[in-house]
C-alpha positions as CSV (number, residue, x, y, z in Angstrom):
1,X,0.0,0.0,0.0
2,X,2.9,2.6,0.3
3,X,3.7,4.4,-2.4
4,X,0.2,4.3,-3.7
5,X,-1.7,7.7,-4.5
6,X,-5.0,7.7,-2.6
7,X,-8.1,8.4,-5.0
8,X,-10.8,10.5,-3.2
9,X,-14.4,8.8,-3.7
10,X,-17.1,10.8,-5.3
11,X,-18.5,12.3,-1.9
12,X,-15.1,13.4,-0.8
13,X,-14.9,15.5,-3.7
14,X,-18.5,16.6,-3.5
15,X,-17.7,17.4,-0.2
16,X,-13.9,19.4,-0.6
17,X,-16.4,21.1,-3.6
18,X,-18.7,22.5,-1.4
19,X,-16.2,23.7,1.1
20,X,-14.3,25.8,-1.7
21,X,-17.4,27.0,-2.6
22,X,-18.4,28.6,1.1
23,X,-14.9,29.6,1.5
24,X,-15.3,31.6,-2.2
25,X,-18.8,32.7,-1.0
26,X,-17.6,33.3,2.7
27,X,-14.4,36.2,1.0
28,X,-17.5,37.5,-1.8
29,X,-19.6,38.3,1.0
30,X,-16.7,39.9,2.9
31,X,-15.9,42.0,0.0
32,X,-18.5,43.4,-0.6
33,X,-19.6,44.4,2.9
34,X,-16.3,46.1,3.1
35,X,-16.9,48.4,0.3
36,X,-20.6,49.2,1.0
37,X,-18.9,50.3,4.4
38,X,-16.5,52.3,2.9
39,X,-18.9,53.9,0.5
40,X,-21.2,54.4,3.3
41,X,-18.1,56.1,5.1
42,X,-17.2,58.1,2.0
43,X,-13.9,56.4,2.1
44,X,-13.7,56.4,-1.8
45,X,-9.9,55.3,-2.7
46,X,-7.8,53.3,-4.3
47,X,-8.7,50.6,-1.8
48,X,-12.2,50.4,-3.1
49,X,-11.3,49.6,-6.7
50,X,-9.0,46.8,-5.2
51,X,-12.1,45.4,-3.6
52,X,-14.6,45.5,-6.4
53,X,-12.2,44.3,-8.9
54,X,-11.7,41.1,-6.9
55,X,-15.6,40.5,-7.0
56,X,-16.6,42.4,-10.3
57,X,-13.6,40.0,-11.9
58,X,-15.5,37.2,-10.9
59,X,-19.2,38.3,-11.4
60,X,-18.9,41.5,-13.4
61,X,-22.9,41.6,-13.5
62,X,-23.2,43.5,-9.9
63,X,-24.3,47.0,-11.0
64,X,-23.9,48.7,-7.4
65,X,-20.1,48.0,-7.8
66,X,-19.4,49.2,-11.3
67,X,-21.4,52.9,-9.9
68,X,-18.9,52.5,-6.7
69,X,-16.2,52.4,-9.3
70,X,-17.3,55.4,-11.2
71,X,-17.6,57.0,-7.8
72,X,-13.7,56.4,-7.0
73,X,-12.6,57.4,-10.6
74,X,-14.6,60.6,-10.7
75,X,-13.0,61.5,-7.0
76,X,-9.0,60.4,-8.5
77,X,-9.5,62.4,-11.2
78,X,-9.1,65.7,-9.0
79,X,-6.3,64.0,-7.3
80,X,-3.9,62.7,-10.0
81,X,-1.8,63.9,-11.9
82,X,-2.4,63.7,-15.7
83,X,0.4,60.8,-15.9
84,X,-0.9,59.0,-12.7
85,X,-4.6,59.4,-14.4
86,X,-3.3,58.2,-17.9
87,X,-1.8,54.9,-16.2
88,X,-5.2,54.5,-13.8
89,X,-7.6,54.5,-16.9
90,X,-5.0,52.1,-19.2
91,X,-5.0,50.0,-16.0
92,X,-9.0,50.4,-16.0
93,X,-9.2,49.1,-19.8
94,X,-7.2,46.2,-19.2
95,X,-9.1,45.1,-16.3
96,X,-13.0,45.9,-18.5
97,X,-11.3,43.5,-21.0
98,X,-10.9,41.0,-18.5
99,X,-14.0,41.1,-17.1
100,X,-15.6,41.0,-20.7
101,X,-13.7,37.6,-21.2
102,X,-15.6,36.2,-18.3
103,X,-18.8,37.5,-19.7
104,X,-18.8,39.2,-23.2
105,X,-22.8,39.9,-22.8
106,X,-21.9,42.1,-19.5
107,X,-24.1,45.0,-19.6
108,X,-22.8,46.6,-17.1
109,X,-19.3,46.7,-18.1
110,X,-19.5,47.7,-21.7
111,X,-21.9,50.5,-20.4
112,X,-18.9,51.2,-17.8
113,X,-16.4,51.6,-20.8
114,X,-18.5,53.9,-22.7
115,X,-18.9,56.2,-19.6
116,X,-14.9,55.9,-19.0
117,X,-13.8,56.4,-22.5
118,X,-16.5,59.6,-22.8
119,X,-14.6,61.2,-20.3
120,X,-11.3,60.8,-21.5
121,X,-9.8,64.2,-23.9
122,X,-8.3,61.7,-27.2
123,X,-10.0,58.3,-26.7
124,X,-8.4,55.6,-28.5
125,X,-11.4,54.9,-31.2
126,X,-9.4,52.8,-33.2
127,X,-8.3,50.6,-30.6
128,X,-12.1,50.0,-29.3
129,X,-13.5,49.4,-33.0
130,X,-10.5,46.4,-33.2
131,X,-11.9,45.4,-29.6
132,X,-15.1,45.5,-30.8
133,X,-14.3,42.8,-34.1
134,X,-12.5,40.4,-32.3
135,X,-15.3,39.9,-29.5
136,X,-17.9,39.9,-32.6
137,X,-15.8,37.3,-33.7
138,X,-16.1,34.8,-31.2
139,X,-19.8,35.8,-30.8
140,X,-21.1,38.0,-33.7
141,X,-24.7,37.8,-32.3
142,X,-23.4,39.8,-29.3
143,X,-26.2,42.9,-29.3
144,X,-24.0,44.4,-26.4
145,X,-21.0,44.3,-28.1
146,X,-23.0,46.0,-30.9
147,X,-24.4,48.5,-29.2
148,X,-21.0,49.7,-28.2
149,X,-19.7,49.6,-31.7
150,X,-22.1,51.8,-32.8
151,X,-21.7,54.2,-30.0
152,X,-17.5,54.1,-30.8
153,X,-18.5,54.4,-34.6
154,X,-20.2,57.5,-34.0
155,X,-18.0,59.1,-31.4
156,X,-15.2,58.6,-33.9
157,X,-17.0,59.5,-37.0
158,X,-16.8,56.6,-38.9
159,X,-18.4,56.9,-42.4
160,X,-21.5,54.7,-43.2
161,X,-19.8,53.1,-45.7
162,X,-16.6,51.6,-44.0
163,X,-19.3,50.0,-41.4
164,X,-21.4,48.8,-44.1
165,X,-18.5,47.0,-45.3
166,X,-17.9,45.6,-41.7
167,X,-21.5,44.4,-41.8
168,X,-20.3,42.8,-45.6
169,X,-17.8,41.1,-44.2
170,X,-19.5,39.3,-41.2
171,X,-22.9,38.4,-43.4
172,X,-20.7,36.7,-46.0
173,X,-19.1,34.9,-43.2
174,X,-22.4,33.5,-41.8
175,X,-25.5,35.0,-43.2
176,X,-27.3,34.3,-39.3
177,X,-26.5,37.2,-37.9
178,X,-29.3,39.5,-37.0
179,X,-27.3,42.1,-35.7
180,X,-25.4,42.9,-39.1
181,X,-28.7,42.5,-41.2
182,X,-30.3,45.7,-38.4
183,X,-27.2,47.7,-38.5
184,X,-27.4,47.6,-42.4
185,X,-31.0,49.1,-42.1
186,X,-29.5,51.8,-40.3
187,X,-26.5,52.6,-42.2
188,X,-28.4,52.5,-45.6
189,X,-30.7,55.4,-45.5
190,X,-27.4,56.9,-44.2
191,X,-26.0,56.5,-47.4
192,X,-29.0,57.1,-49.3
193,X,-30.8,59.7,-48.2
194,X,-34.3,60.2,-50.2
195,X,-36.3,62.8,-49.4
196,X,-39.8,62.1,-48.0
197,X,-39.3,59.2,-47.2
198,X,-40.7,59.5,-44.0
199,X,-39.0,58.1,-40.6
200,X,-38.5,54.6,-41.5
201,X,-36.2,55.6,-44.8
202,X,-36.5,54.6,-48.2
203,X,-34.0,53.6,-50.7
204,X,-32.6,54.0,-54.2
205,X,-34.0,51.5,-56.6
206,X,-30.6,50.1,-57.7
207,X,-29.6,50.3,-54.1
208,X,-32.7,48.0,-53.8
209,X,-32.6,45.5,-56.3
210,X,-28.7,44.9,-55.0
211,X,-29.8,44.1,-51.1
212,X,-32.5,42.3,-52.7
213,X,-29.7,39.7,-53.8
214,X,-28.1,39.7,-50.9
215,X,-30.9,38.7,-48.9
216,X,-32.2,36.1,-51.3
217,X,-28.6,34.6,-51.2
218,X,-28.8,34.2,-47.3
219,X,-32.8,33.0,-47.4
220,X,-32.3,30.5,-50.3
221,X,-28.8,29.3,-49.0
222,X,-30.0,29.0,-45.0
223,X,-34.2,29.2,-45.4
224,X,-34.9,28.6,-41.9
225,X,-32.7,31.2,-40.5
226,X,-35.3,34.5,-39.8
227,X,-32.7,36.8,-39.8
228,X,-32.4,37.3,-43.4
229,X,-36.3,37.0,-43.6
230,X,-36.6,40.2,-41.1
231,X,-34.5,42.2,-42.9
232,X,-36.0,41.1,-46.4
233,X,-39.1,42.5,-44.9
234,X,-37.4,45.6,-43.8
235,X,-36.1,46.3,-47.7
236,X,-40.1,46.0,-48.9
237,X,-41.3,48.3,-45.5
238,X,-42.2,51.7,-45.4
239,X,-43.3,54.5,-43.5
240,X,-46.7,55.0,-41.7
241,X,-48.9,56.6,-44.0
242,X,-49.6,60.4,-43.3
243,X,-52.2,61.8,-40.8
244,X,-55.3,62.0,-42.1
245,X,-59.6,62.7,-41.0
246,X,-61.0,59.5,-42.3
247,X,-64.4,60.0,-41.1
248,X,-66.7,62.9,-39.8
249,X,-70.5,62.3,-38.4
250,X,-72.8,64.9,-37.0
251,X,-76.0,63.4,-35.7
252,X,-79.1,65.7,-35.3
253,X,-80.7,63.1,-33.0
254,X,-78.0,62.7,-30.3
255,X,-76.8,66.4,-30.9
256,X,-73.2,65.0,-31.4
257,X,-70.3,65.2,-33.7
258,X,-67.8,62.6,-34.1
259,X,-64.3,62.0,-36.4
260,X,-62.7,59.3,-37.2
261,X,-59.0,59.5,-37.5
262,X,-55.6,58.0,-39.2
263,X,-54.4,56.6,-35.9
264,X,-55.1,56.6,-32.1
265,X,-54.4,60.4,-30.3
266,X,-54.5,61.5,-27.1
267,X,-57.0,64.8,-27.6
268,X,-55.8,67.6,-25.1
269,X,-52.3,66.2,-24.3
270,X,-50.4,69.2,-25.2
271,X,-49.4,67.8,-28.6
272,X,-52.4,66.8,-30.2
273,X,-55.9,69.1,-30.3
274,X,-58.7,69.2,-32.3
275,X,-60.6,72.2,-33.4
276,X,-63.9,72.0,-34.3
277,X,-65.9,75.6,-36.2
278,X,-69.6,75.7,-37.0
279,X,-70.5,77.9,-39.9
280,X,-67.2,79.4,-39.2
281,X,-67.6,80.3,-36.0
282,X,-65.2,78.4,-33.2
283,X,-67.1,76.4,-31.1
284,X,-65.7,75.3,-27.9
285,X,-66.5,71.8,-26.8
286,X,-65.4,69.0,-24.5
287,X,-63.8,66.3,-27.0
288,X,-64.0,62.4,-25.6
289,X,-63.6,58.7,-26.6
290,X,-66.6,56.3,-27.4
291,X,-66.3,54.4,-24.3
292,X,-65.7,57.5,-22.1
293,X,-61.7,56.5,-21.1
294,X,-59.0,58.7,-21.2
295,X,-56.8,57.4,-23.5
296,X,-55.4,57.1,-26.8
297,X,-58.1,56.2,-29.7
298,X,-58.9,56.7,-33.3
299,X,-62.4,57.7,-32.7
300,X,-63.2,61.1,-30.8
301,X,-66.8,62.7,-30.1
302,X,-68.2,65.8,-28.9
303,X,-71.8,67.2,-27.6
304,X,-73.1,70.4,-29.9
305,X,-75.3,72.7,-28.4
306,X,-78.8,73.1,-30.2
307,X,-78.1,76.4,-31.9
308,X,-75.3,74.4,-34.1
309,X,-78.2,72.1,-34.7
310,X,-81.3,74.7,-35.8
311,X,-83.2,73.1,-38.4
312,X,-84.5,76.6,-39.9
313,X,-81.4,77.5,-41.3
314,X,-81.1,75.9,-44.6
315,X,-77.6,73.9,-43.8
316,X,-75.1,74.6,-41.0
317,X,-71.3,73.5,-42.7
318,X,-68.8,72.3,-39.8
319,X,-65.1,72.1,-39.9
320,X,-62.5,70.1,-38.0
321,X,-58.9,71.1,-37.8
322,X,-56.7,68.1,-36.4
323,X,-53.1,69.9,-35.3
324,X,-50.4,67.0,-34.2
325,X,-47.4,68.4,-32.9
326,X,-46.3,71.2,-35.6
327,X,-47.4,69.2,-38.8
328,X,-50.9,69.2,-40.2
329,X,-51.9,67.6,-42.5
330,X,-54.8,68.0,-45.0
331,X,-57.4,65.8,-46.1
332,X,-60.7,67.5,-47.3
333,X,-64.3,66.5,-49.0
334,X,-65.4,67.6,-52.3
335,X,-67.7,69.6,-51.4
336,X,-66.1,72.8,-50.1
337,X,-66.1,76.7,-50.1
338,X,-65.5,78.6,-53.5
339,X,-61.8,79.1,-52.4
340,X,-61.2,75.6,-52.7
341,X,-58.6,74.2,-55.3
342,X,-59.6,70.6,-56.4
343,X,-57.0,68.3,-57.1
344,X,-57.0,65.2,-59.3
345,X,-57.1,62.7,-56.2
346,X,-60.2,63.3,-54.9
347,X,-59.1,66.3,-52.1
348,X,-59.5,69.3,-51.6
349,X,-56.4,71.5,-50.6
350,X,-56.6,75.2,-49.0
351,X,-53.9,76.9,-48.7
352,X,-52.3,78.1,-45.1
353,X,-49.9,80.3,-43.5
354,X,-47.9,77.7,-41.9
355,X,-45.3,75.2,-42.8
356,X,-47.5,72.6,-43.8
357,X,-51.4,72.3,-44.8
358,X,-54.1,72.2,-42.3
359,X,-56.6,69.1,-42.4
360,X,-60.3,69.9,-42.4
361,X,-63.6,68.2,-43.2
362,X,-66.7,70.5,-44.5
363,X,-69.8,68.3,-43.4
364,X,-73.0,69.9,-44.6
365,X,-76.2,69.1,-42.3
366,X,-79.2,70.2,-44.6
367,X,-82.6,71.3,-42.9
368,X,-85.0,68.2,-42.5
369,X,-81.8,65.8,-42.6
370,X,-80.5,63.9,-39.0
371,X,-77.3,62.9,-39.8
372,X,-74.3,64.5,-42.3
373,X,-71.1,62.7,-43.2
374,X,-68.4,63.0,-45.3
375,X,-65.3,60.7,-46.0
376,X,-61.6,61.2,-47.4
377,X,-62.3,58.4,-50.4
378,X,-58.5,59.7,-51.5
379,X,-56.7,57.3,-48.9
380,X,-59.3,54.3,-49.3
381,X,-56.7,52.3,-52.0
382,X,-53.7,52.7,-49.7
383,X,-55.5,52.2,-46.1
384,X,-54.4,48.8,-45.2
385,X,-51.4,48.6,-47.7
386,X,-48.5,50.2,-45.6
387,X,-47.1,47.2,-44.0
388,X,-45.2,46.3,-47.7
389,X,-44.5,48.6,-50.8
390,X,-46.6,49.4,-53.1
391,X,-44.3,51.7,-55.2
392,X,-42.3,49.7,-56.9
393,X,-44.9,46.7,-58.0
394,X,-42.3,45.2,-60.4
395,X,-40.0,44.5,-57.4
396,X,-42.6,42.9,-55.3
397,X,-43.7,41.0,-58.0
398,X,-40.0,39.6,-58.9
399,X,-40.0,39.1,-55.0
400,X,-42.8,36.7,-54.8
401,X,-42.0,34.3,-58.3
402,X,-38.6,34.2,-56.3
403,X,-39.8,33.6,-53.0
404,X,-43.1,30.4,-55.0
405,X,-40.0,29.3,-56.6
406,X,-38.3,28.9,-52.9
407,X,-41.4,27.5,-51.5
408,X,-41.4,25.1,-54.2
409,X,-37.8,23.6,-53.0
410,X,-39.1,24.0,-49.3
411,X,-43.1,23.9,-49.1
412,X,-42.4,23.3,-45.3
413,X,-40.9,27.1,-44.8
414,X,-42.9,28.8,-42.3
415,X,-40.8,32.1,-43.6
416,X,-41.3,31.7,-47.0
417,X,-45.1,31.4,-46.5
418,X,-45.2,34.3,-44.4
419,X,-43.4,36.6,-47.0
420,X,-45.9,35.2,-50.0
421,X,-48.7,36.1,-48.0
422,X,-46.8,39.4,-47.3
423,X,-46.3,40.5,-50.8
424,X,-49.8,39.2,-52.1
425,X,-51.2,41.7,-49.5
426,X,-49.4,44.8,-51.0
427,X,-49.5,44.2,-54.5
428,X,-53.3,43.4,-54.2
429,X,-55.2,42.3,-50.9
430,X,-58.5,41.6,-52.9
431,X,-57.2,39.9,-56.2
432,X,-54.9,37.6,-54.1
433,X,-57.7,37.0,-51.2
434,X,-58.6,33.5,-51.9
435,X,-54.8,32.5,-52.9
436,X,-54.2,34.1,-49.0
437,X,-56.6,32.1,-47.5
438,X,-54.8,28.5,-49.0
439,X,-51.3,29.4,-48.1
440,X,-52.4,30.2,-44.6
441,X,-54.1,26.8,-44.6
442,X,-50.3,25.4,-45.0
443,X,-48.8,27.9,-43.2
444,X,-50.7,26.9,-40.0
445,X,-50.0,23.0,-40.7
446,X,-46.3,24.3,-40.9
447,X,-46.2,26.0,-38.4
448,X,-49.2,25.2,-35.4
449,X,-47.1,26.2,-32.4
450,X,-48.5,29.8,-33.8
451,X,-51.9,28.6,-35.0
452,X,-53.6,31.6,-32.9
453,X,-51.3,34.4,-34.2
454,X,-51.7,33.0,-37.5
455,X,-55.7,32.8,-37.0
456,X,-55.8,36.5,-36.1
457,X,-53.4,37.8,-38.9
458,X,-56.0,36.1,-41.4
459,X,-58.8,37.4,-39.8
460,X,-57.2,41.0,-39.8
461,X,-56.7,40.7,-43.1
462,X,-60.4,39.3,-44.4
463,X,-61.6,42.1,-42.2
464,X,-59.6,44.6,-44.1
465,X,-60.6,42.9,-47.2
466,X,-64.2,43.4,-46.5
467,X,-64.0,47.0,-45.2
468,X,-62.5,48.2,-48.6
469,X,-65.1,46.3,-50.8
470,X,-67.6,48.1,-48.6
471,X,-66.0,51.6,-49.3
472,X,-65.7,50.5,-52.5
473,X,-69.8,50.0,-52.7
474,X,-70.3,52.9,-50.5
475,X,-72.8,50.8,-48.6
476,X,-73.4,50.8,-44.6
477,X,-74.0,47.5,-44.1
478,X,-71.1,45.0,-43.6
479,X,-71.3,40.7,-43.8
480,X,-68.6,39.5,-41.6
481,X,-70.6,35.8,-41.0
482,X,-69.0,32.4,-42.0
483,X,-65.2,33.8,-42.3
484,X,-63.9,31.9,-38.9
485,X,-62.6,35.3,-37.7
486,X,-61.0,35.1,-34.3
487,X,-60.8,39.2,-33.3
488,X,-62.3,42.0,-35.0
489,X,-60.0,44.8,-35.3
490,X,-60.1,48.5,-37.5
491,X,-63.6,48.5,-36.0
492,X,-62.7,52.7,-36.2
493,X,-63.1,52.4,-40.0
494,X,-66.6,51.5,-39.8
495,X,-68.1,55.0,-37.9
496,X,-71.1,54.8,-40.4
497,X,-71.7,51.2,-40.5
498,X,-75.9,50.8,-39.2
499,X,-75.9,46.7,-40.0
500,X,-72.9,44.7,-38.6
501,X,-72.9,40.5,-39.6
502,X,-70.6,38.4,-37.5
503,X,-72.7,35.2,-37.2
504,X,-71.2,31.9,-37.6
505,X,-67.2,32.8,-36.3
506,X,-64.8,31.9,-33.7
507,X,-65.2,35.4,-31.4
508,X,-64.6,35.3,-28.1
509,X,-65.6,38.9,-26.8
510,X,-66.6,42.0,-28.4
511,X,-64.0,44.4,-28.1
512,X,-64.5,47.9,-26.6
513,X,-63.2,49.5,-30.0
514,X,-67.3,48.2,-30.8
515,X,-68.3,51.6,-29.0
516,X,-66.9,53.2,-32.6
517,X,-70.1,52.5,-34.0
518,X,-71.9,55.2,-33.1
519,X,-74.6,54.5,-36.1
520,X,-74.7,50.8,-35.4
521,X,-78.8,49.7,-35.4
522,X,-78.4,46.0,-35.4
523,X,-75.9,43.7,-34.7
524,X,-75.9,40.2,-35.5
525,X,-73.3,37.8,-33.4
526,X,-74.9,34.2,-33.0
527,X,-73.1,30.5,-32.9
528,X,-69.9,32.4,-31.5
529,X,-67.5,32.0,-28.3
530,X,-68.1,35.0,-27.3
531,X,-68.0,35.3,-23.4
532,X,-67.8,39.1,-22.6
533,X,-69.9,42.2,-23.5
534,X,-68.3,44.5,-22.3
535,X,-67.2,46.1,-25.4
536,X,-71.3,46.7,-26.5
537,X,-71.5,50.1,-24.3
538,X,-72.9,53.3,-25.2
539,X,-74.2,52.2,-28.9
540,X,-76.6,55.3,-29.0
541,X,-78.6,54.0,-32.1
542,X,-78.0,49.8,-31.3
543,X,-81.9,48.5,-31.4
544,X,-81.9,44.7,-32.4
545,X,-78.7,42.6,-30.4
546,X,-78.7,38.7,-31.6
547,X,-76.6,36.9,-29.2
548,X,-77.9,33.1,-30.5
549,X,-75.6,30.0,-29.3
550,X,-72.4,32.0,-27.3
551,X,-71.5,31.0,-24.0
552,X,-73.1,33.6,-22.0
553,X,-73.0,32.1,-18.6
554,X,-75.1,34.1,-16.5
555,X,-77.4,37.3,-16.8
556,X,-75.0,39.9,-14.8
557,X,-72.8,39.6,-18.0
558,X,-75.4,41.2,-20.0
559,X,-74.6,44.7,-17.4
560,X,-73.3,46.7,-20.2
561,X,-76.4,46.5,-22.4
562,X,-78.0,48.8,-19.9
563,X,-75.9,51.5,-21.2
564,X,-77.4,51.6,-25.2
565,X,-80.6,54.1,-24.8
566,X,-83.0,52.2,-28.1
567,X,-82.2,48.7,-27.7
568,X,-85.8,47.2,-27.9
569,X,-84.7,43.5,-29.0
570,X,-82.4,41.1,-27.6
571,X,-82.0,37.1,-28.7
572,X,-80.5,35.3,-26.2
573,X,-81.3,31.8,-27.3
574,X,-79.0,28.9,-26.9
575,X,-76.9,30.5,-24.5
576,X,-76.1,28.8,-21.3
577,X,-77.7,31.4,-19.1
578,X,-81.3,30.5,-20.4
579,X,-81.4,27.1,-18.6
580,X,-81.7,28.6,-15.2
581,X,-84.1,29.8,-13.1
582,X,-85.3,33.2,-12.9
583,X,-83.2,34.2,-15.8
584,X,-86.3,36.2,-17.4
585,X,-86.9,38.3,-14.3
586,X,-83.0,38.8,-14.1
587,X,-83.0,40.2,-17.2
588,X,-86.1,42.4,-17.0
589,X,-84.2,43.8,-13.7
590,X,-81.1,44.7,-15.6
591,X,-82.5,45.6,-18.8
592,X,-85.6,47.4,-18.3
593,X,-85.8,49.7,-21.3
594,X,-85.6,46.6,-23.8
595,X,-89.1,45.6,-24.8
596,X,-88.3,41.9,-25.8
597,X,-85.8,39.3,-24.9
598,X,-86.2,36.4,-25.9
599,X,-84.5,33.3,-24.4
């Protein structure tokens, strides 16, 4: 037996494991109450960044430390001299590029470099960029390490184009890099700046087509990767389109005006206001959402006094003036004052003192009429096509023979699907409907971890579908039934709607956006899911409700109904609620002013 090494058993080193380990723990814990004392004491030296480099070297994710450290430096700095400073912060770097070897995705220590090297007089920018590439190197999908080269590429004024060809460089290494596809949607607009191109940034055809290649490279040599996909979506984006009135109502009957705008405002928040002027006159009034909350909407409303209202006057006109911020916008009727200038689209533009023009809506209530309206028909072709381009249709098209051609090789390509559907949607929603519908058939056997999300994006889209071949008609009555829609959504577009279908689909709830309907008479909504109500509130003109075959449990749910003044008809049949007892008088209690309900 002499001689012999003895091996330790398994629980002997478990056991000398766990000791190290408390010891370790027993010296962190040490540490760090030291320096919270010191800190506490306002004993900020030298002694401190001895401490915290001991524990930040081995955990360098403990924010408290890295602000003690800033705390020390900005206190040396009044001390040293500029040689003894010089050495601190090399000394400094060295130990960050330590601690970013333990943990390249450290937030707080690449956020400590940038504060350090902002407050040195000639940073070393060349030196970081290098540090930058060789971390991006070992991990090029480092987003921390990113975000710090773009912060060194624009303290040192690096042009666009020597990054873009950084981004080059790292794509054609390995086309899976997300980070390089982003910073290329940044850098191009750079490059090639177009004018009104809105936020989002447009670019060059040529410049284009050529990223077009690129990306088909990546997709068609790695198709399941979604970074290329992102950014191929990206090249075909564009900007929101431009603030417009949709929609004005003014109601005799309920002595109320309401608009209907481009996108959800906050009315009186300092940036947004709306101005309303009967027969030229200001007229102030107390602006407010369908469903009475304070907070953003696309659909705002407002009480008018009787005189705006007098029915012996042979028409009273009314104007709304939408200001956002310093821009406004214009987006008129027809029908207009004899200073109007009519354009070929279907506005109407007056001119204005300030930078841009001023959006306004000339409603005409005639004596003997209830109800005026008008609507911006000059929009109604692009309202729903923003998400792709529809400027360059020879692109898109090449895009989507490229991207069938793909699918053919890979029919299982949940990406590939996606971006067909995608570019069928903004070179024609209604020609390529039925073609929609069958690839999101495959795309949901593909894919049916994201059945729902792919459920509502269809149903988004056949709603949008259906809302344009109404404005298209002109008509105010809209047949949603039998489309196995699973949310309603852009319910704002359908202010004037008085007949609303949704029979026979997958709804769960009515949605409080419903209260947009403010000329809504009758609303169908049997063999449904739907559970909830409370989105039917304050319908001023709702009179016949069909609720057949939902899961309405009990009668309480039924609460909001109370709030529409002329419903006179309710079906409730084949709803759980009508099995029990006393449901009838329940009902009569909580909806008195309905004259039939029938269960």
């Amino acid at each position: 037996m002499h001689g012999r090494l003895k091996v330790k058993t398994s629980e002997e080193q478990a056991e000398a494991k766990r000791l190290e380990r408390e010891q370790k723990l027993k010296l962190y814990q040490s540490a760090t109450r030291t320096v919270f004392q010191k800190r506490q004491a306002g004993e900020l030296d030298e002694s401190v960044l001895e401490l915290t480099s001991q524990i930040l070297g081995a955990n360098p994710d403990f924010a408290t430390l890295w602000n003690c450290r800033r705390e020390v430096l900005q206190q040396l700095e009044a001390q040293k001299s500029p040689e003894e400073l010089a050495a601190l912060v090399k000394t400094e770097l060295g130990f960050l590029e330590s601690c970013l070897r333990v943990n390249p995705k450290s937030y707080g220590t690449w956020h400590h470099r940038c504060w350090l090297l902002g407050r040195l007089p000639e940073p070393n920018w060349a030196r970081e960029l290098e540090l930058c590439a060789r971390f991006l190197e070992v991990d090029e999908r480092n987003f921390h390490c990113w975000d710090y080269r773009r912060f060194v590429a624009a303290q040192a004024a690096v042009p666009p184009a020597e990054e873009l060809a950084f981004t080059d460089s790292l794509i054609t290494r390995n086309f899976s890099n997300y980070s390089s596809w982003h910073y290329r949607s940044c850098l191009l607009p750079q490059l090639h700046p177009q004018p009104d191109s809105g936020p989002q940034g447009r670019l060059p055809e040529d410049v284009l087509l050529k990223e077009l290649e690129l990306v088909q490279n990546a997709f068609f040599t790695d198709p399941n990767d979604q970074s290329a996909w992102f950014y191929h979506r990206w090249l075909l984006g564009r900007a929101d389109p431009q603030d417009a009135l949709r929609c004005l109502h003014v109601s005799r009957d309920e002595a109320c005006l309401t608009v209907s705008l481009s996108r959800p405002v906050l009315v009186g928040s300092g940036t947004e206001t709306l101005l309303l002027t009967v027969d030229k006159s200001p007229l102030a009034v107390e602006w407010r959402t369908p469903d009475g909350r304070t907070r953003p909407s696309h659909v705002w409303l407002c009480d008018l006094p009787a005189a705006s209202l007098n029915d012996q006057l042979p028409q009273h006109t009314f104007r709304v003036i939408w200001t956002a911020g310093d821009a406004q916008k214009e987006c008129v009727l027809l029908k207009g004052d004899t200073a109007s200038i009519s354009t070929p689209c279907g506005s109407t533009y007056h001119p204005c003192p300030a930078l841009t023009l001023v959006p306004f809506y000339h409603p005409f209530l005639f004596s003997g009429r209830q109800e005026g309206w008008c609507r911006d028909s000059a929009t109604d072709e692009q309202l729903f096509r923003c998400e792709l381009s529809v400027e360059k249709s020879t692109v898109l098209q090449s895009e989507l023979e490229s991207c069938k051609e793909l699918q053919e090789l890979e029919p299982e390509n949940k990406w590939c699907l996606l971006t067909i559907i995608l570019l069928m949607r903004a070179l024609d929603p209604l020609l390529y409907e039925k073609e929609t519908l069958q690839y999101f058939q495959t795309l949901k056997a593909v894919d049916p971890m994201r059945a729902a999300y792919l459920d509502d994006l269809r149903s988004k889209f056949l709603l949008e579908n259906s809302v344009l071949k109404m404005e298209y008609a002109e008509v105010r009555v809209l047949h949603l039934g039998h489309k196995d829609l699973t949310v309603l959504c852009h319910l704002e577009q359908l202010l004037l709607v008085t007949h609303l279908d949704l029979s026979h689909n997958r709804l769960r709830a009515l949605p409080p956006a419903l209260a947009a309907l403010r000329c809504l008479e009758v609303l169908q909504a049997n063999d449904n899911a739907i559970e909830s109500l409370d989105g039917v509130t304050s319908l001023p003109r709702l009179q016949e409700l069909s609720l057949c075959n939902n899961r309405l449990w009990q009668p309480t749910l039924l609460q909001p109904l109370a709030s529409c003044p002329r419903l006179a008809l309710l079906h409730l049949q084949g709803n759980p609620l009508c099995q029990a007892v006393g449901t009838s008088e329940h009902l009569a209690e909580l909806l008195p002013s309905v004259n039939s309900i029938l269960t």
